[in-house]
C-alpha positions as CSV (number, residue, x, y, z in Angstrom):
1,X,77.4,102.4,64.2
2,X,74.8,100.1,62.8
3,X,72.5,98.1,65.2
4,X,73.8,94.7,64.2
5,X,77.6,95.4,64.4
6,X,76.7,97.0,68.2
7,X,75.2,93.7,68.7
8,X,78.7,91.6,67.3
9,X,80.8,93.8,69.4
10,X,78.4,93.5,72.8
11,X,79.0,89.3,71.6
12,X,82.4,89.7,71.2
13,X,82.8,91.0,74.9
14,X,80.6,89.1,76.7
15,X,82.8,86.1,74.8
16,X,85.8,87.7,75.6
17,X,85.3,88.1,79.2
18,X,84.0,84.6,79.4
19,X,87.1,83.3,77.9
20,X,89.3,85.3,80.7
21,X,87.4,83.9,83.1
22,X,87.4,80.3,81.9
23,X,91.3,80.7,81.8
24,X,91.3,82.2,85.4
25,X,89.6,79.5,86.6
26,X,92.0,76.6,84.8
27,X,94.8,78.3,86.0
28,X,93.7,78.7,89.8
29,X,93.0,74.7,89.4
30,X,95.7,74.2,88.4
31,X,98.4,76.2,90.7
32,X,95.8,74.2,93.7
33,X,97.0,71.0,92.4
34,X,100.9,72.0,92.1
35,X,100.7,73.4,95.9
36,X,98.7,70.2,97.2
37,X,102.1,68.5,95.6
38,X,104.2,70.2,98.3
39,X,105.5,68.1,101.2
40,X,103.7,68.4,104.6
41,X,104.7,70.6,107.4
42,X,105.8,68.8,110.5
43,X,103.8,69.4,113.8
44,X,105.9,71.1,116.2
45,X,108.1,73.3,114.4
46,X,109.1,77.0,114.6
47,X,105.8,78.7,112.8
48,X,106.6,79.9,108.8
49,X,104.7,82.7,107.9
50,X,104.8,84.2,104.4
51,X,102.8,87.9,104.0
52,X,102.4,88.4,100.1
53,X,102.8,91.8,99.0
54,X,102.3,93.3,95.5
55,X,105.8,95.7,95.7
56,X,107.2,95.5,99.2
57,X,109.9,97.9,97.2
58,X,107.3,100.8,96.6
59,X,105.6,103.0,99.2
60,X,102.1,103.1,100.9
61,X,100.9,102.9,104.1
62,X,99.5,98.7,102.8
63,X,103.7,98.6,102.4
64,X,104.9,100.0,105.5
65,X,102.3,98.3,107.8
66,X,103.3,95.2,106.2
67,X,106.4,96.1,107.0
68,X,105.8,96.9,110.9
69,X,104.2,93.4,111.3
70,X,106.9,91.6,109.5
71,X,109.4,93.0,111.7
72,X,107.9,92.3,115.2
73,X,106.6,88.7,114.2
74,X,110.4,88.0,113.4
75,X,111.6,87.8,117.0
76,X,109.3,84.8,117.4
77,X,108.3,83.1,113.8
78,X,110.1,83.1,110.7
79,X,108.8,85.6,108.5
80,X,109.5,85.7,105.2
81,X,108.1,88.6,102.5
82,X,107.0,87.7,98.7
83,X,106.6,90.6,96.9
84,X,104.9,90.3,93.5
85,X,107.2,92.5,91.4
86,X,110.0,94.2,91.6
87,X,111.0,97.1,89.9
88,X,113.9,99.4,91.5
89,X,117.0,98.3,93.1
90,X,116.4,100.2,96.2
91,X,113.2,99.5,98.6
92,X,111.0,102.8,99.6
93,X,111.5,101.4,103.2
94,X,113.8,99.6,104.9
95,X,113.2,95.6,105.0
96,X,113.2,95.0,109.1
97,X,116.0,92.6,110.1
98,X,115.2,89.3,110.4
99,X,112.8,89.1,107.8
100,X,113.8,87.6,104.4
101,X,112.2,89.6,101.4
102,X,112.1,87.4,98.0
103,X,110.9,88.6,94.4
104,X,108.8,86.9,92.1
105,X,109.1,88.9,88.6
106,X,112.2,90.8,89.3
107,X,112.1,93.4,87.0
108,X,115.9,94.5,87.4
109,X,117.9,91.8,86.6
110,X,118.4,91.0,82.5
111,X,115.5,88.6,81.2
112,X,115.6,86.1,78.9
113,X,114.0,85.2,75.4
114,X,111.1,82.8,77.5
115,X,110.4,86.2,79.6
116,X,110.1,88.8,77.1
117,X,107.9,86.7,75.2
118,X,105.8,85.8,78.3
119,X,105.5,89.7,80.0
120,X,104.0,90.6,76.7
121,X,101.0,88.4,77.8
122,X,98.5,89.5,80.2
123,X,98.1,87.9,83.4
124,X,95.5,85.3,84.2
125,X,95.9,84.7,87.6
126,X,95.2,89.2,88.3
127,X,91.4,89.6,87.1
128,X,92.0,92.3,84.2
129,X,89.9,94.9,86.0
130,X,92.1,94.6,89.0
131,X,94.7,98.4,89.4
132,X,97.2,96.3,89.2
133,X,96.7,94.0,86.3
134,X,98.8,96.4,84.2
135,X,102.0,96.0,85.9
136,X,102.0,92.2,85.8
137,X,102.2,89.7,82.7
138,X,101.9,85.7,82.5
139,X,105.2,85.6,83.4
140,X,104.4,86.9,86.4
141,X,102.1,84.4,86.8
142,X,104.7,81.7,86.1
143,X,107.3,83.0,88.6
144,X,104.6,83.8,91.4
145,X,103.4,79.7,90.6
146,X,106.6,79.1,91.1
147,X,107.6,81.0,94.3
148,X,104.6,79.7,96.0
149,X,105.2,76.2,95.1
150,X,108.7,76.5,96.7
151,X,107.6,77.3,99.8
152,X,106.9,75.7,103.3
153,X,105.4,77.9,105.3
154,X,102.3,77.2,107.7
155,X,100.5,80.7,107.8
156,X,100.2,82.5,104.5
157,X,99.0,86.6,104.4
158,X,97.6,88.1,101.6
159,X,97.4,92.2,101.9
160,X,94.9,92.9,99.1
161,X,92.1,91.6,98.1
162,X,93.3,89.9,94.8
163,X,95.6,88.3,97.1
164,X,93.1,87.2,99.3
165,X,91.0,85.7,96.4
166,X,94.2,84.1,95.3
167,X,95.5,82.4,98.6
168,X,91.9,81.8,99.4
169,X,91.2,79.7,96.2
170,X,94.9,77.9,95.4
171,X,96.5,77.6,99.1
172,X,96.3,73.6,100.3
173,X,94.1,73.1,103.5
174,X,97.4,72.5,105.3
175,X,98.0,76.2,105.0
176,X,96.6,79.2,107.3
177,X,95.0,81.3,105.0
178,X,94.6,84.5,106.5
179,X,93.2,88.0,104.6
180,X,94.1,91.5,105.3
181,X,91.7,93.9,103.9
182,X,93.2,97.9,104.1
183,X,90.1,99.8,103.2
184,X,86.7,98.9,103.4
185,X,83.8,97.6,101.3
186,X,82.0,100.9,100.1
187,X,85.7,101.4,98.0
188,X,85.2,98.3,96.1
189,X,83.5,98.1,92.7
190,X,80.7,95.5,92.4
191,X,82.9,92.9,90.5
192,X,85.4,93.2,93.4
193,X,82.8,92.6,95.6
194,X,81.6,89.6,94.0
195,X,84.4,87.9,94.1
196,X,85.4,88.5,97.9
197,X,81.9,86.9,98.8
198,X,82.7,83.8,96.8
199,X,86.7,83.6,97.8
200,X,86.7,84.8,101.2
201,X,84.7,81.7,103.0
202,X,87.7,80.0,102.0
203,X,90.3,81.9,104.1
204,X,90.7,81.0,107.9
205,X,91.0,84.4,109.1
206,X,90.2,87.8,108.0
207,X,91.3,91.2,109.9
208,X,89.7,94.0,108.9
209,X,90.8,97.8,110.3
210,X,87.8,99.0,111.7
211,X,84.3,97.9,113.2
212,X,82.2,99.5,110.3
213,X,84.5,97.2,108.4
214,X,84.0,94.3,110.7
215,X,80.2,94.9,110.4
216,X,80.0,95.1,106.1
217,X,82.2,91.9,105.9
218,X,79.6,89.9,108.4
219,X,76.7,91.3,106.7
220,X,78.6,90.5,103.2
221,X,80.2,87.0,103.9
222,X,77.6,85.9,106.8
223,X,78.2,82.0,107.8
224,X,80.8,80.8,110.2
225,X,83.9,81.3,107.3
226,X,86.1,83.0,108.0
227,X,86.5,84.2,111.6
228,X,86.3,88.0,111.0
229,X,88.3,90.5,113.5
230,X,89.6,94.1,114.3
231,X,92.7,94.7,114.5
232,X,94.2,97.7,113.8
233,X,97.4,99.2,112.0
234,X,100.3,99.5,114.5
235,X,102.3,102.3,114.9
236,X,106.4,102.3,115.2
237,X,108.0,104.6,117.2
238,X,109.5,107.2,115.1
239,X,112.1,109.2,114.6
240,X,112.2,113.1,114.9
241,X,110.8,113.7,118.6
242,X,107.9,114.9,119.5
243,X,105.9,117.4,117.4
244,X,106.7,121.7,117.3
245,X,103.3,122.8,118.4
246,X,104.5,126.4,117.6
247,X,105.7,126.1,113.6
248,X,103.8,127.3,111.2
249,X,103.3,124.2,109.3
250,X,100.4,121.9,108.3
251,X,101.5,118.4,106.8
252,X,99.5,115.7,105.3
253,X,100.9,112.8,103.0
254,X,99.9,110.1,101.3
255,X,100.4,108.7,97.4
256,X,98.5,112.0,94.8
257,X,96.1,110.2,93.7
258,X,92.3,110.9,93.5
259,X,91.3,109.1,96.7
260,X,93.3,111.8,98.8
261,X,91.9,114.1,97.3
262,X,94.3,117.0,97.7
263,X,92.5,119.1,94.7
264,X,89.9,120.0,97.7
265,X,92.9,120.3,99.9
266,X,94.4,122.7,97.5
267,X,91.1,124.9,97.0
268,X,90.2,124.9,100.7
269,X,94.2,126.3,101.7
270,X,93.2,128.8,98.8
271,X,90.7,130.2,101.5
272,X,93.6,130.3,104.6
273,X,96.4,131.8,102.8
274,X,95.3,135.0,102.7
275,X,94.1,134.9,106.1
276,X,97.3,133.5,107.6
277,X,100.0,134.1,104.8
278,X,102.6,133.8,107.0
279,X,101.7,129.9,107.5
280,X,102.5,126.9,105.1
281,X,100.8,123.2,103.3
282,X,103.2,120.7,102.6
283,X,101.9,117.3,100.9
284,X,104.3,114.4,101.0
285,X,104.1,112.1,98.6
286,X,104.3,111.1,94.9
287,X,101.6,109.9,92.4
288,X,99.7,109.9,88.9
289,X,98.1,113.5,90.2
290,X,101.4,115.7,90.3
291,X,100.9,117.5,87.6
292,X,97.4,118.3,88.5
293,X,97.9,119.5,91.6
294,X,101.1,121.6,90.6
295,X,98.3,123.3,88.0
296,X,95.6,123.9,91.2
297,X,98.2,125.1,93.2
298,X,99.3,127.6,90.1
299,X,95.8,128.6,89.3
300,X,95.1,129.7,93.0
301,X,98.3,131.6,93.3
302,X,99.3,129.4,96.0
303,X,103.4,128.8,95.1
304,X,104.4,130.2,98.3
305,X,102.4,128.6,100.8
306,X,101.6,125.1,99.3
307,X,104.9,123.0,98.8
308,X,104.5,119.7,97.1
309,X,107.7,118.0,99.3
310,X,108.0,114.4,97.1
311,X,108.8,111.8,99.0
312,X,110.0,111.4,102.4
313,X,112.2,108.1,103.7
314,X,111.9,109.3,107.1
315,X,108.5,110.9,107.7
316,X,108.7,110.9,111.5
317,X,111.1,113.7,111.3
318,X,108.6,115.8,108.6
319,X,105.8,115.3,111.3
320,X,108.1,116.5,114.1
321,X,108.1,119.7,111.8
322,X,104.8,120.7,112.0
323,X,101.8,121.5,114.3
324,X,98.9,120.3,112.2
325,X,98.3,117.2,110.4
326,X,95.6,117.4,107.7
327,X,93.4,114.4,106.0
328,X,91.3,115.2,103.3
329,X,90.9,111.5,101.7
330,X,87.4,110.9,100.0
331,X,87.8,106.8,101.2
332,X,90.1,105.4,103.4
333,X,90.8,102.4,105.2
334,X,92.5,103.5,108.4
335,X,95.0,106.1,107.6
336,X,98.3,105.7,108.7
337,X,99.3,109.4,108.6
338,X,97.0,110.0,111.2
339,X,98.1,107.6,113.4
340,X,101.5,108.8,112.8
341,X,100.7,111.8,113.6
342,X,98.9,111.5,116.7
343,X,101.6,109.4,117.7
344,X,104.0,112.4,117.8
345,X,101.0,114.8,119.5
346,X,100.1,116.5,116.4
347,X,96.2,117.4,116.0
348,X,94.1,116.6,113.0
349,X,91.6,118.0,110.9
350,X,90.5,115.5,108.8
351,X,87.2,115.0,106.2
352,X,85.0,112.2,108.3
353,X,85.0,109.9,105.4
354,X,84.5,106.4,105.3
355,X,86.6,104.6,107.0
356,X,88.6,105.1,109.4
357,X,89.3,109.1,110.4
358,X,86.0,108.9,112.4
359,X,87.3,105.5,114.4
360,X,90.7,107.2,115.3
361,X,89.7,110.7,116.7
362,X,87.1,111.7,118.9
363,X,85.8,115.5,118.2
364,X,87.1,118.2,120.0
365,X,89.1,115.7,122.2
366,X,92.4,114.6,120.3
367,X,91.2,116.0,116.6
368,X,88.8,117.6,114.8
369,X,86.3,116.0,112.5
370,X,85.0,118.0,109.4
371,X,81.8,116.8,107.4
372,X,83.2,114.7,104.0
373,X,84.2,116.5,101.0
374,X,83.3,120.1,102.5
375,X,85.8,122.1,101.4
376,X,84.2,125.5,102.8
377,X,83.9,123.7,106.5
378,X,88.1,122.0,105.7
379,X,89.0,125.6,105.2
380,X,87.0,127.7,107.8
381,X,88.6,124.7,110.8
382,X,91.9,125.0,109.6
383,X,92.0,129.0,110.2
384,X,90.3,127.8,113.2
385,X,93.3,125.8,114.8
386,X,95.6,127.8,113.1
387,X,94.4,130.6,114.9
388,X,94.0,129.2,118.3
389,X,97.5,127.9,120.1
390,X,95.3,126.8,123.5
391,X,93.1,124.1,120.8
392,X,96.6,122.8,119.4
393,X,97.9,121.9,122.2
394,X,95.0,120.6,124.1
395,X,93.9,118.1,121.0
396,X,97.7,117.0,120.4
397,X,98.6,115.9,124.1
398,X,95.2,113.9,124.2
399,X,95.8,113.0,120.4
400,X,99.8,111.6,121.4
401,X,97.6,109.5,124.4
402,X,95.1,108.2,122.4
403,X,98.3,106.8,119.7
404,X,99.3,104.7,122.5
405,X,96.9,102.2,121.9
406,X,98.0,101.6,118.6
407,X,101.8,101.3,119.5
408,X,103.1,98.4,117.6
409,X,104.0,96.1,120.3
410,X,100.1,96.3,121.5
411,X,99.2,95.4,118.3
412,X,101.5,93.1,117.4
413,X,100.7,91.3,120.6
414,X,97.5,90.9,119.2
415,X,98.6,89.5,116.0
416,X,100.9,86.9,117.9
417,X,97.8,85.4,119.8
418,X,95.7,85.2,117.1
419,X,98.3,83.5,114.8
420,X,98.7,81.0,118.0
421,X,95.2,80.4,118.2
422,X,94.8,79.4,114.0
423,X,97.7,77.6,114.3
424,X,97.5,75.5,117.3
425,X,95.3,72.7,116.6
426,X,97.1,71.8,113.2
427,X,100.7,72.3,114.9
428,X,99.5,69.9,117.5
429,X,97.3,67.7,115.8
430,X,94.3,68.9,118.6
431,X,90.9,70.6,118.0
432,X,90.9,73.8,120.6
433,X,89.8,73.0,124.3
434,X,86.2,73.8,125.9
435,X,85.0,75.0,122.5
436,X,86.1,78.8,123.8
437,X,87.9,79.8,120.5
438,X,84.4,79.1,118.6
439,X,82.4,81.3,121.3
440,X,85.0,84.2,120.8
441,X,84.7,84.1,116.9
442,X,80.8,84.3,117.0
443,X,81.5,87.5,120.0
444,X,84.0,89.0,117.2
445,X,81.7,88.7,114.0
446,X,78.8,90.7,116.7
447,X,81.4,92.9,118.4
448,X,80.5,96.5,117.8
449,X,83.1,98.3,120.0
């Protein structure tokens, strides 16, 4: 290519991604204005509080956390779920009772003329480089517009980042803004980035799962906006018992994608099979890396002790099956398969990758912690606590302790007085007494532990 039409084409982008942004912005104006339209909420009533999901009919630990909250904040606010898109007629999970679920862009019901034309249009409101900008459309746009503007709620959650941008930039200052973020900065590309430390000051309240998280959204955000705190995912109780400390079984889960990276999973159980042949891997979960894995799993002769299971509606019951839990995620937020495990006194070996694995067990006391992507130390701890029964059971009885901290009416406890504290002075009209909320929020943005 000569140098002038690389020159043209560098033009064209830079243009190009001026022009998206230009139309982002327009449109983010003008969904503000259409919200600011919306009647006020009345001081006094029952607290409405809307948690925006992108598919609360798909699965994911962002889904069924979402879930979990949902459920316990019904028995004391009304609780209603938006979820983005919709494409099955069946949710993954079950929707918790009380708690009204409502679609956007539902994808199963017949479509007219005005939304076939419109889905064939990219979104403006998703930034282009978003994961998700694929699977929504300027109709979506239109029909989220539109589902927002409908509603009258006082407390607004996004559970993403793009959502957070979004609430953070279009919700009316009569609205609670709060952010949930589910990983953790190091996971985020620079644009992402970017964006969060010009949104986010807008927001009331952002929770974040861990303290390193806690500390990189200070460092990132700094100022007094928004109030910044740890609170971490809650765990159900689930079904299945307590786990078989005998069976021969390790289990991890978890979408197959690159992130969990089960190709090192697969290559370090390629170094215990022989060893312990009588013992066996199965991975729940679905994902764009099936086929990829099914090839690893073929090349390393591994058919008969690697299972790739699918998915599983009822995953307590799976975990009851087995005796180890394995996590061998490259990034994570705070995984939920290890508190899910631990919950039903299963051990874990798990890479200590950033974040969360390394916040959640304690070395040689409820788990075991194996340097990040080493997939000679995965394998040689796994023949390890396969090997010794006395280990297993000593790290899952102080691992099924340890879960009780995260048991989801702890946690949701904690959501419920932190939504109370947001929400109080605009209910009643009344800034918070003896200035004590503003000295906790500056001891949460230099809490450590």
């Amino acid at each position: 290519m000569t140098g002038w039409r690389r020159k043209a084409r560098g033009i064209s982008r830079r243009t190009a991604g001026r022009l998206q942004r230009l139309r982002r912005r327009s449109a983010l104006l003008l969904l503000r204005w259409l919200l600011a339209l919306r009647g006020r909420r009345e001081h006094g009533e029952r607290v409405r509080i809307r948690i925006l999901l992108q598919n609360a009919y798909g699965m994911g630990g962002t889904i069924r956390t979402a879930l979990n909250l949902a459920g316990h904040l019904a028995a004391r606010y009304d609780v209603e779920i938006v979820s983005v898109i919709r494409n099955v007629e069946r949710p993954f999970f079950a929707f918790p009772p009380g708690v009204t679920v409502i679609t956007a862009d539902d994808r199963t019901v017949r479509r007219g003329p005005a939304a076939r034309l419109l889905s064939r249009f990219p979104s403006v409101l998703t930034p282009r480089r978003d994961v998700t900008a694929p699977s929504v459309s300027l109709w979506t746009d239109l029909c989220l517009a539109r589902t927002l503007w409908s509603g009258r709620e006082h407390v607004l959650i996004g559970t993403k980042p793009v959502h957070n941008m979004l609430i953070a930039e279009v919700a009316p200052r009569s609205v609670i803004k709060i952010g949930q973020d589910h990983m953790n900065l190091t996971a985020y590309k620079p644009w992402l980035r970017a964006g969060i430390a010009r949104s986010y000051p807008r927001l009331d309240l952002l929770t974040v799962l861990t303290r390193a998280s806690l500390e990189a959204f200070a460092e990132l955000l700094g100022g007094e906006r928004p109030r910044i705190v740890q609170v971490p995912n809650a765990v159900p109780e689930l079904n299945g018992g307590p786990a078989d400390l005998d069976r021969k079984v390790i289990i991890t889960a978890g979408r197959l994608t690159w992130q969990k990276g089960y190709d090192m999973l697969v290559r370090a159980y390629a170094q215990v099979a022989p060893h312990h042949p009588d013992w066996e891997l199965r991975i729940f979960g679905s994902g764009p890396r099936h086929e990829q894995i099914k090839a690893l799993i073929d090349e390393h002769d591994l058919h008969e002790h690697v299972r790739l299971m699918g998915r599983s509606t009822d995953l307590g019951v799976e975990l009851a099956k087995a005796s180890v839990c394995v996590l061998s995620s490259r990034f994570e937020g705070m995984p939920m398969v290890i508190l899910e495990a631990m919950s039903k006194g299963l051990p874990t070996v798990a890479f200590d990758c950033p974040t969360g694995p390394a916040e959640l067990i304690a070395h040689e006391v409820n788990g075991l912690l194996v340097p990040p992507k080493d997939v000679d130390a995965l394998a040689a701890t796994l023949r390890r606590i396969i090997a010794d029964e006395e280990l297993r059971h000593r790290l899952g009885e102080q691992a099924r302790r340890a879960a009780e901290a995260y048991a989801l009416p702890v946690i949701g406890a904690r959501w419920e007085e932190l939504i109370e504290e947001v929400t109080a002075p605009r209910r009643t009209g009344r800034r918070p007494a003896d200035g004590r909320a503003a000295s906790w929020r500056r001891g949460q943005r230099r809490a450590t532990s």
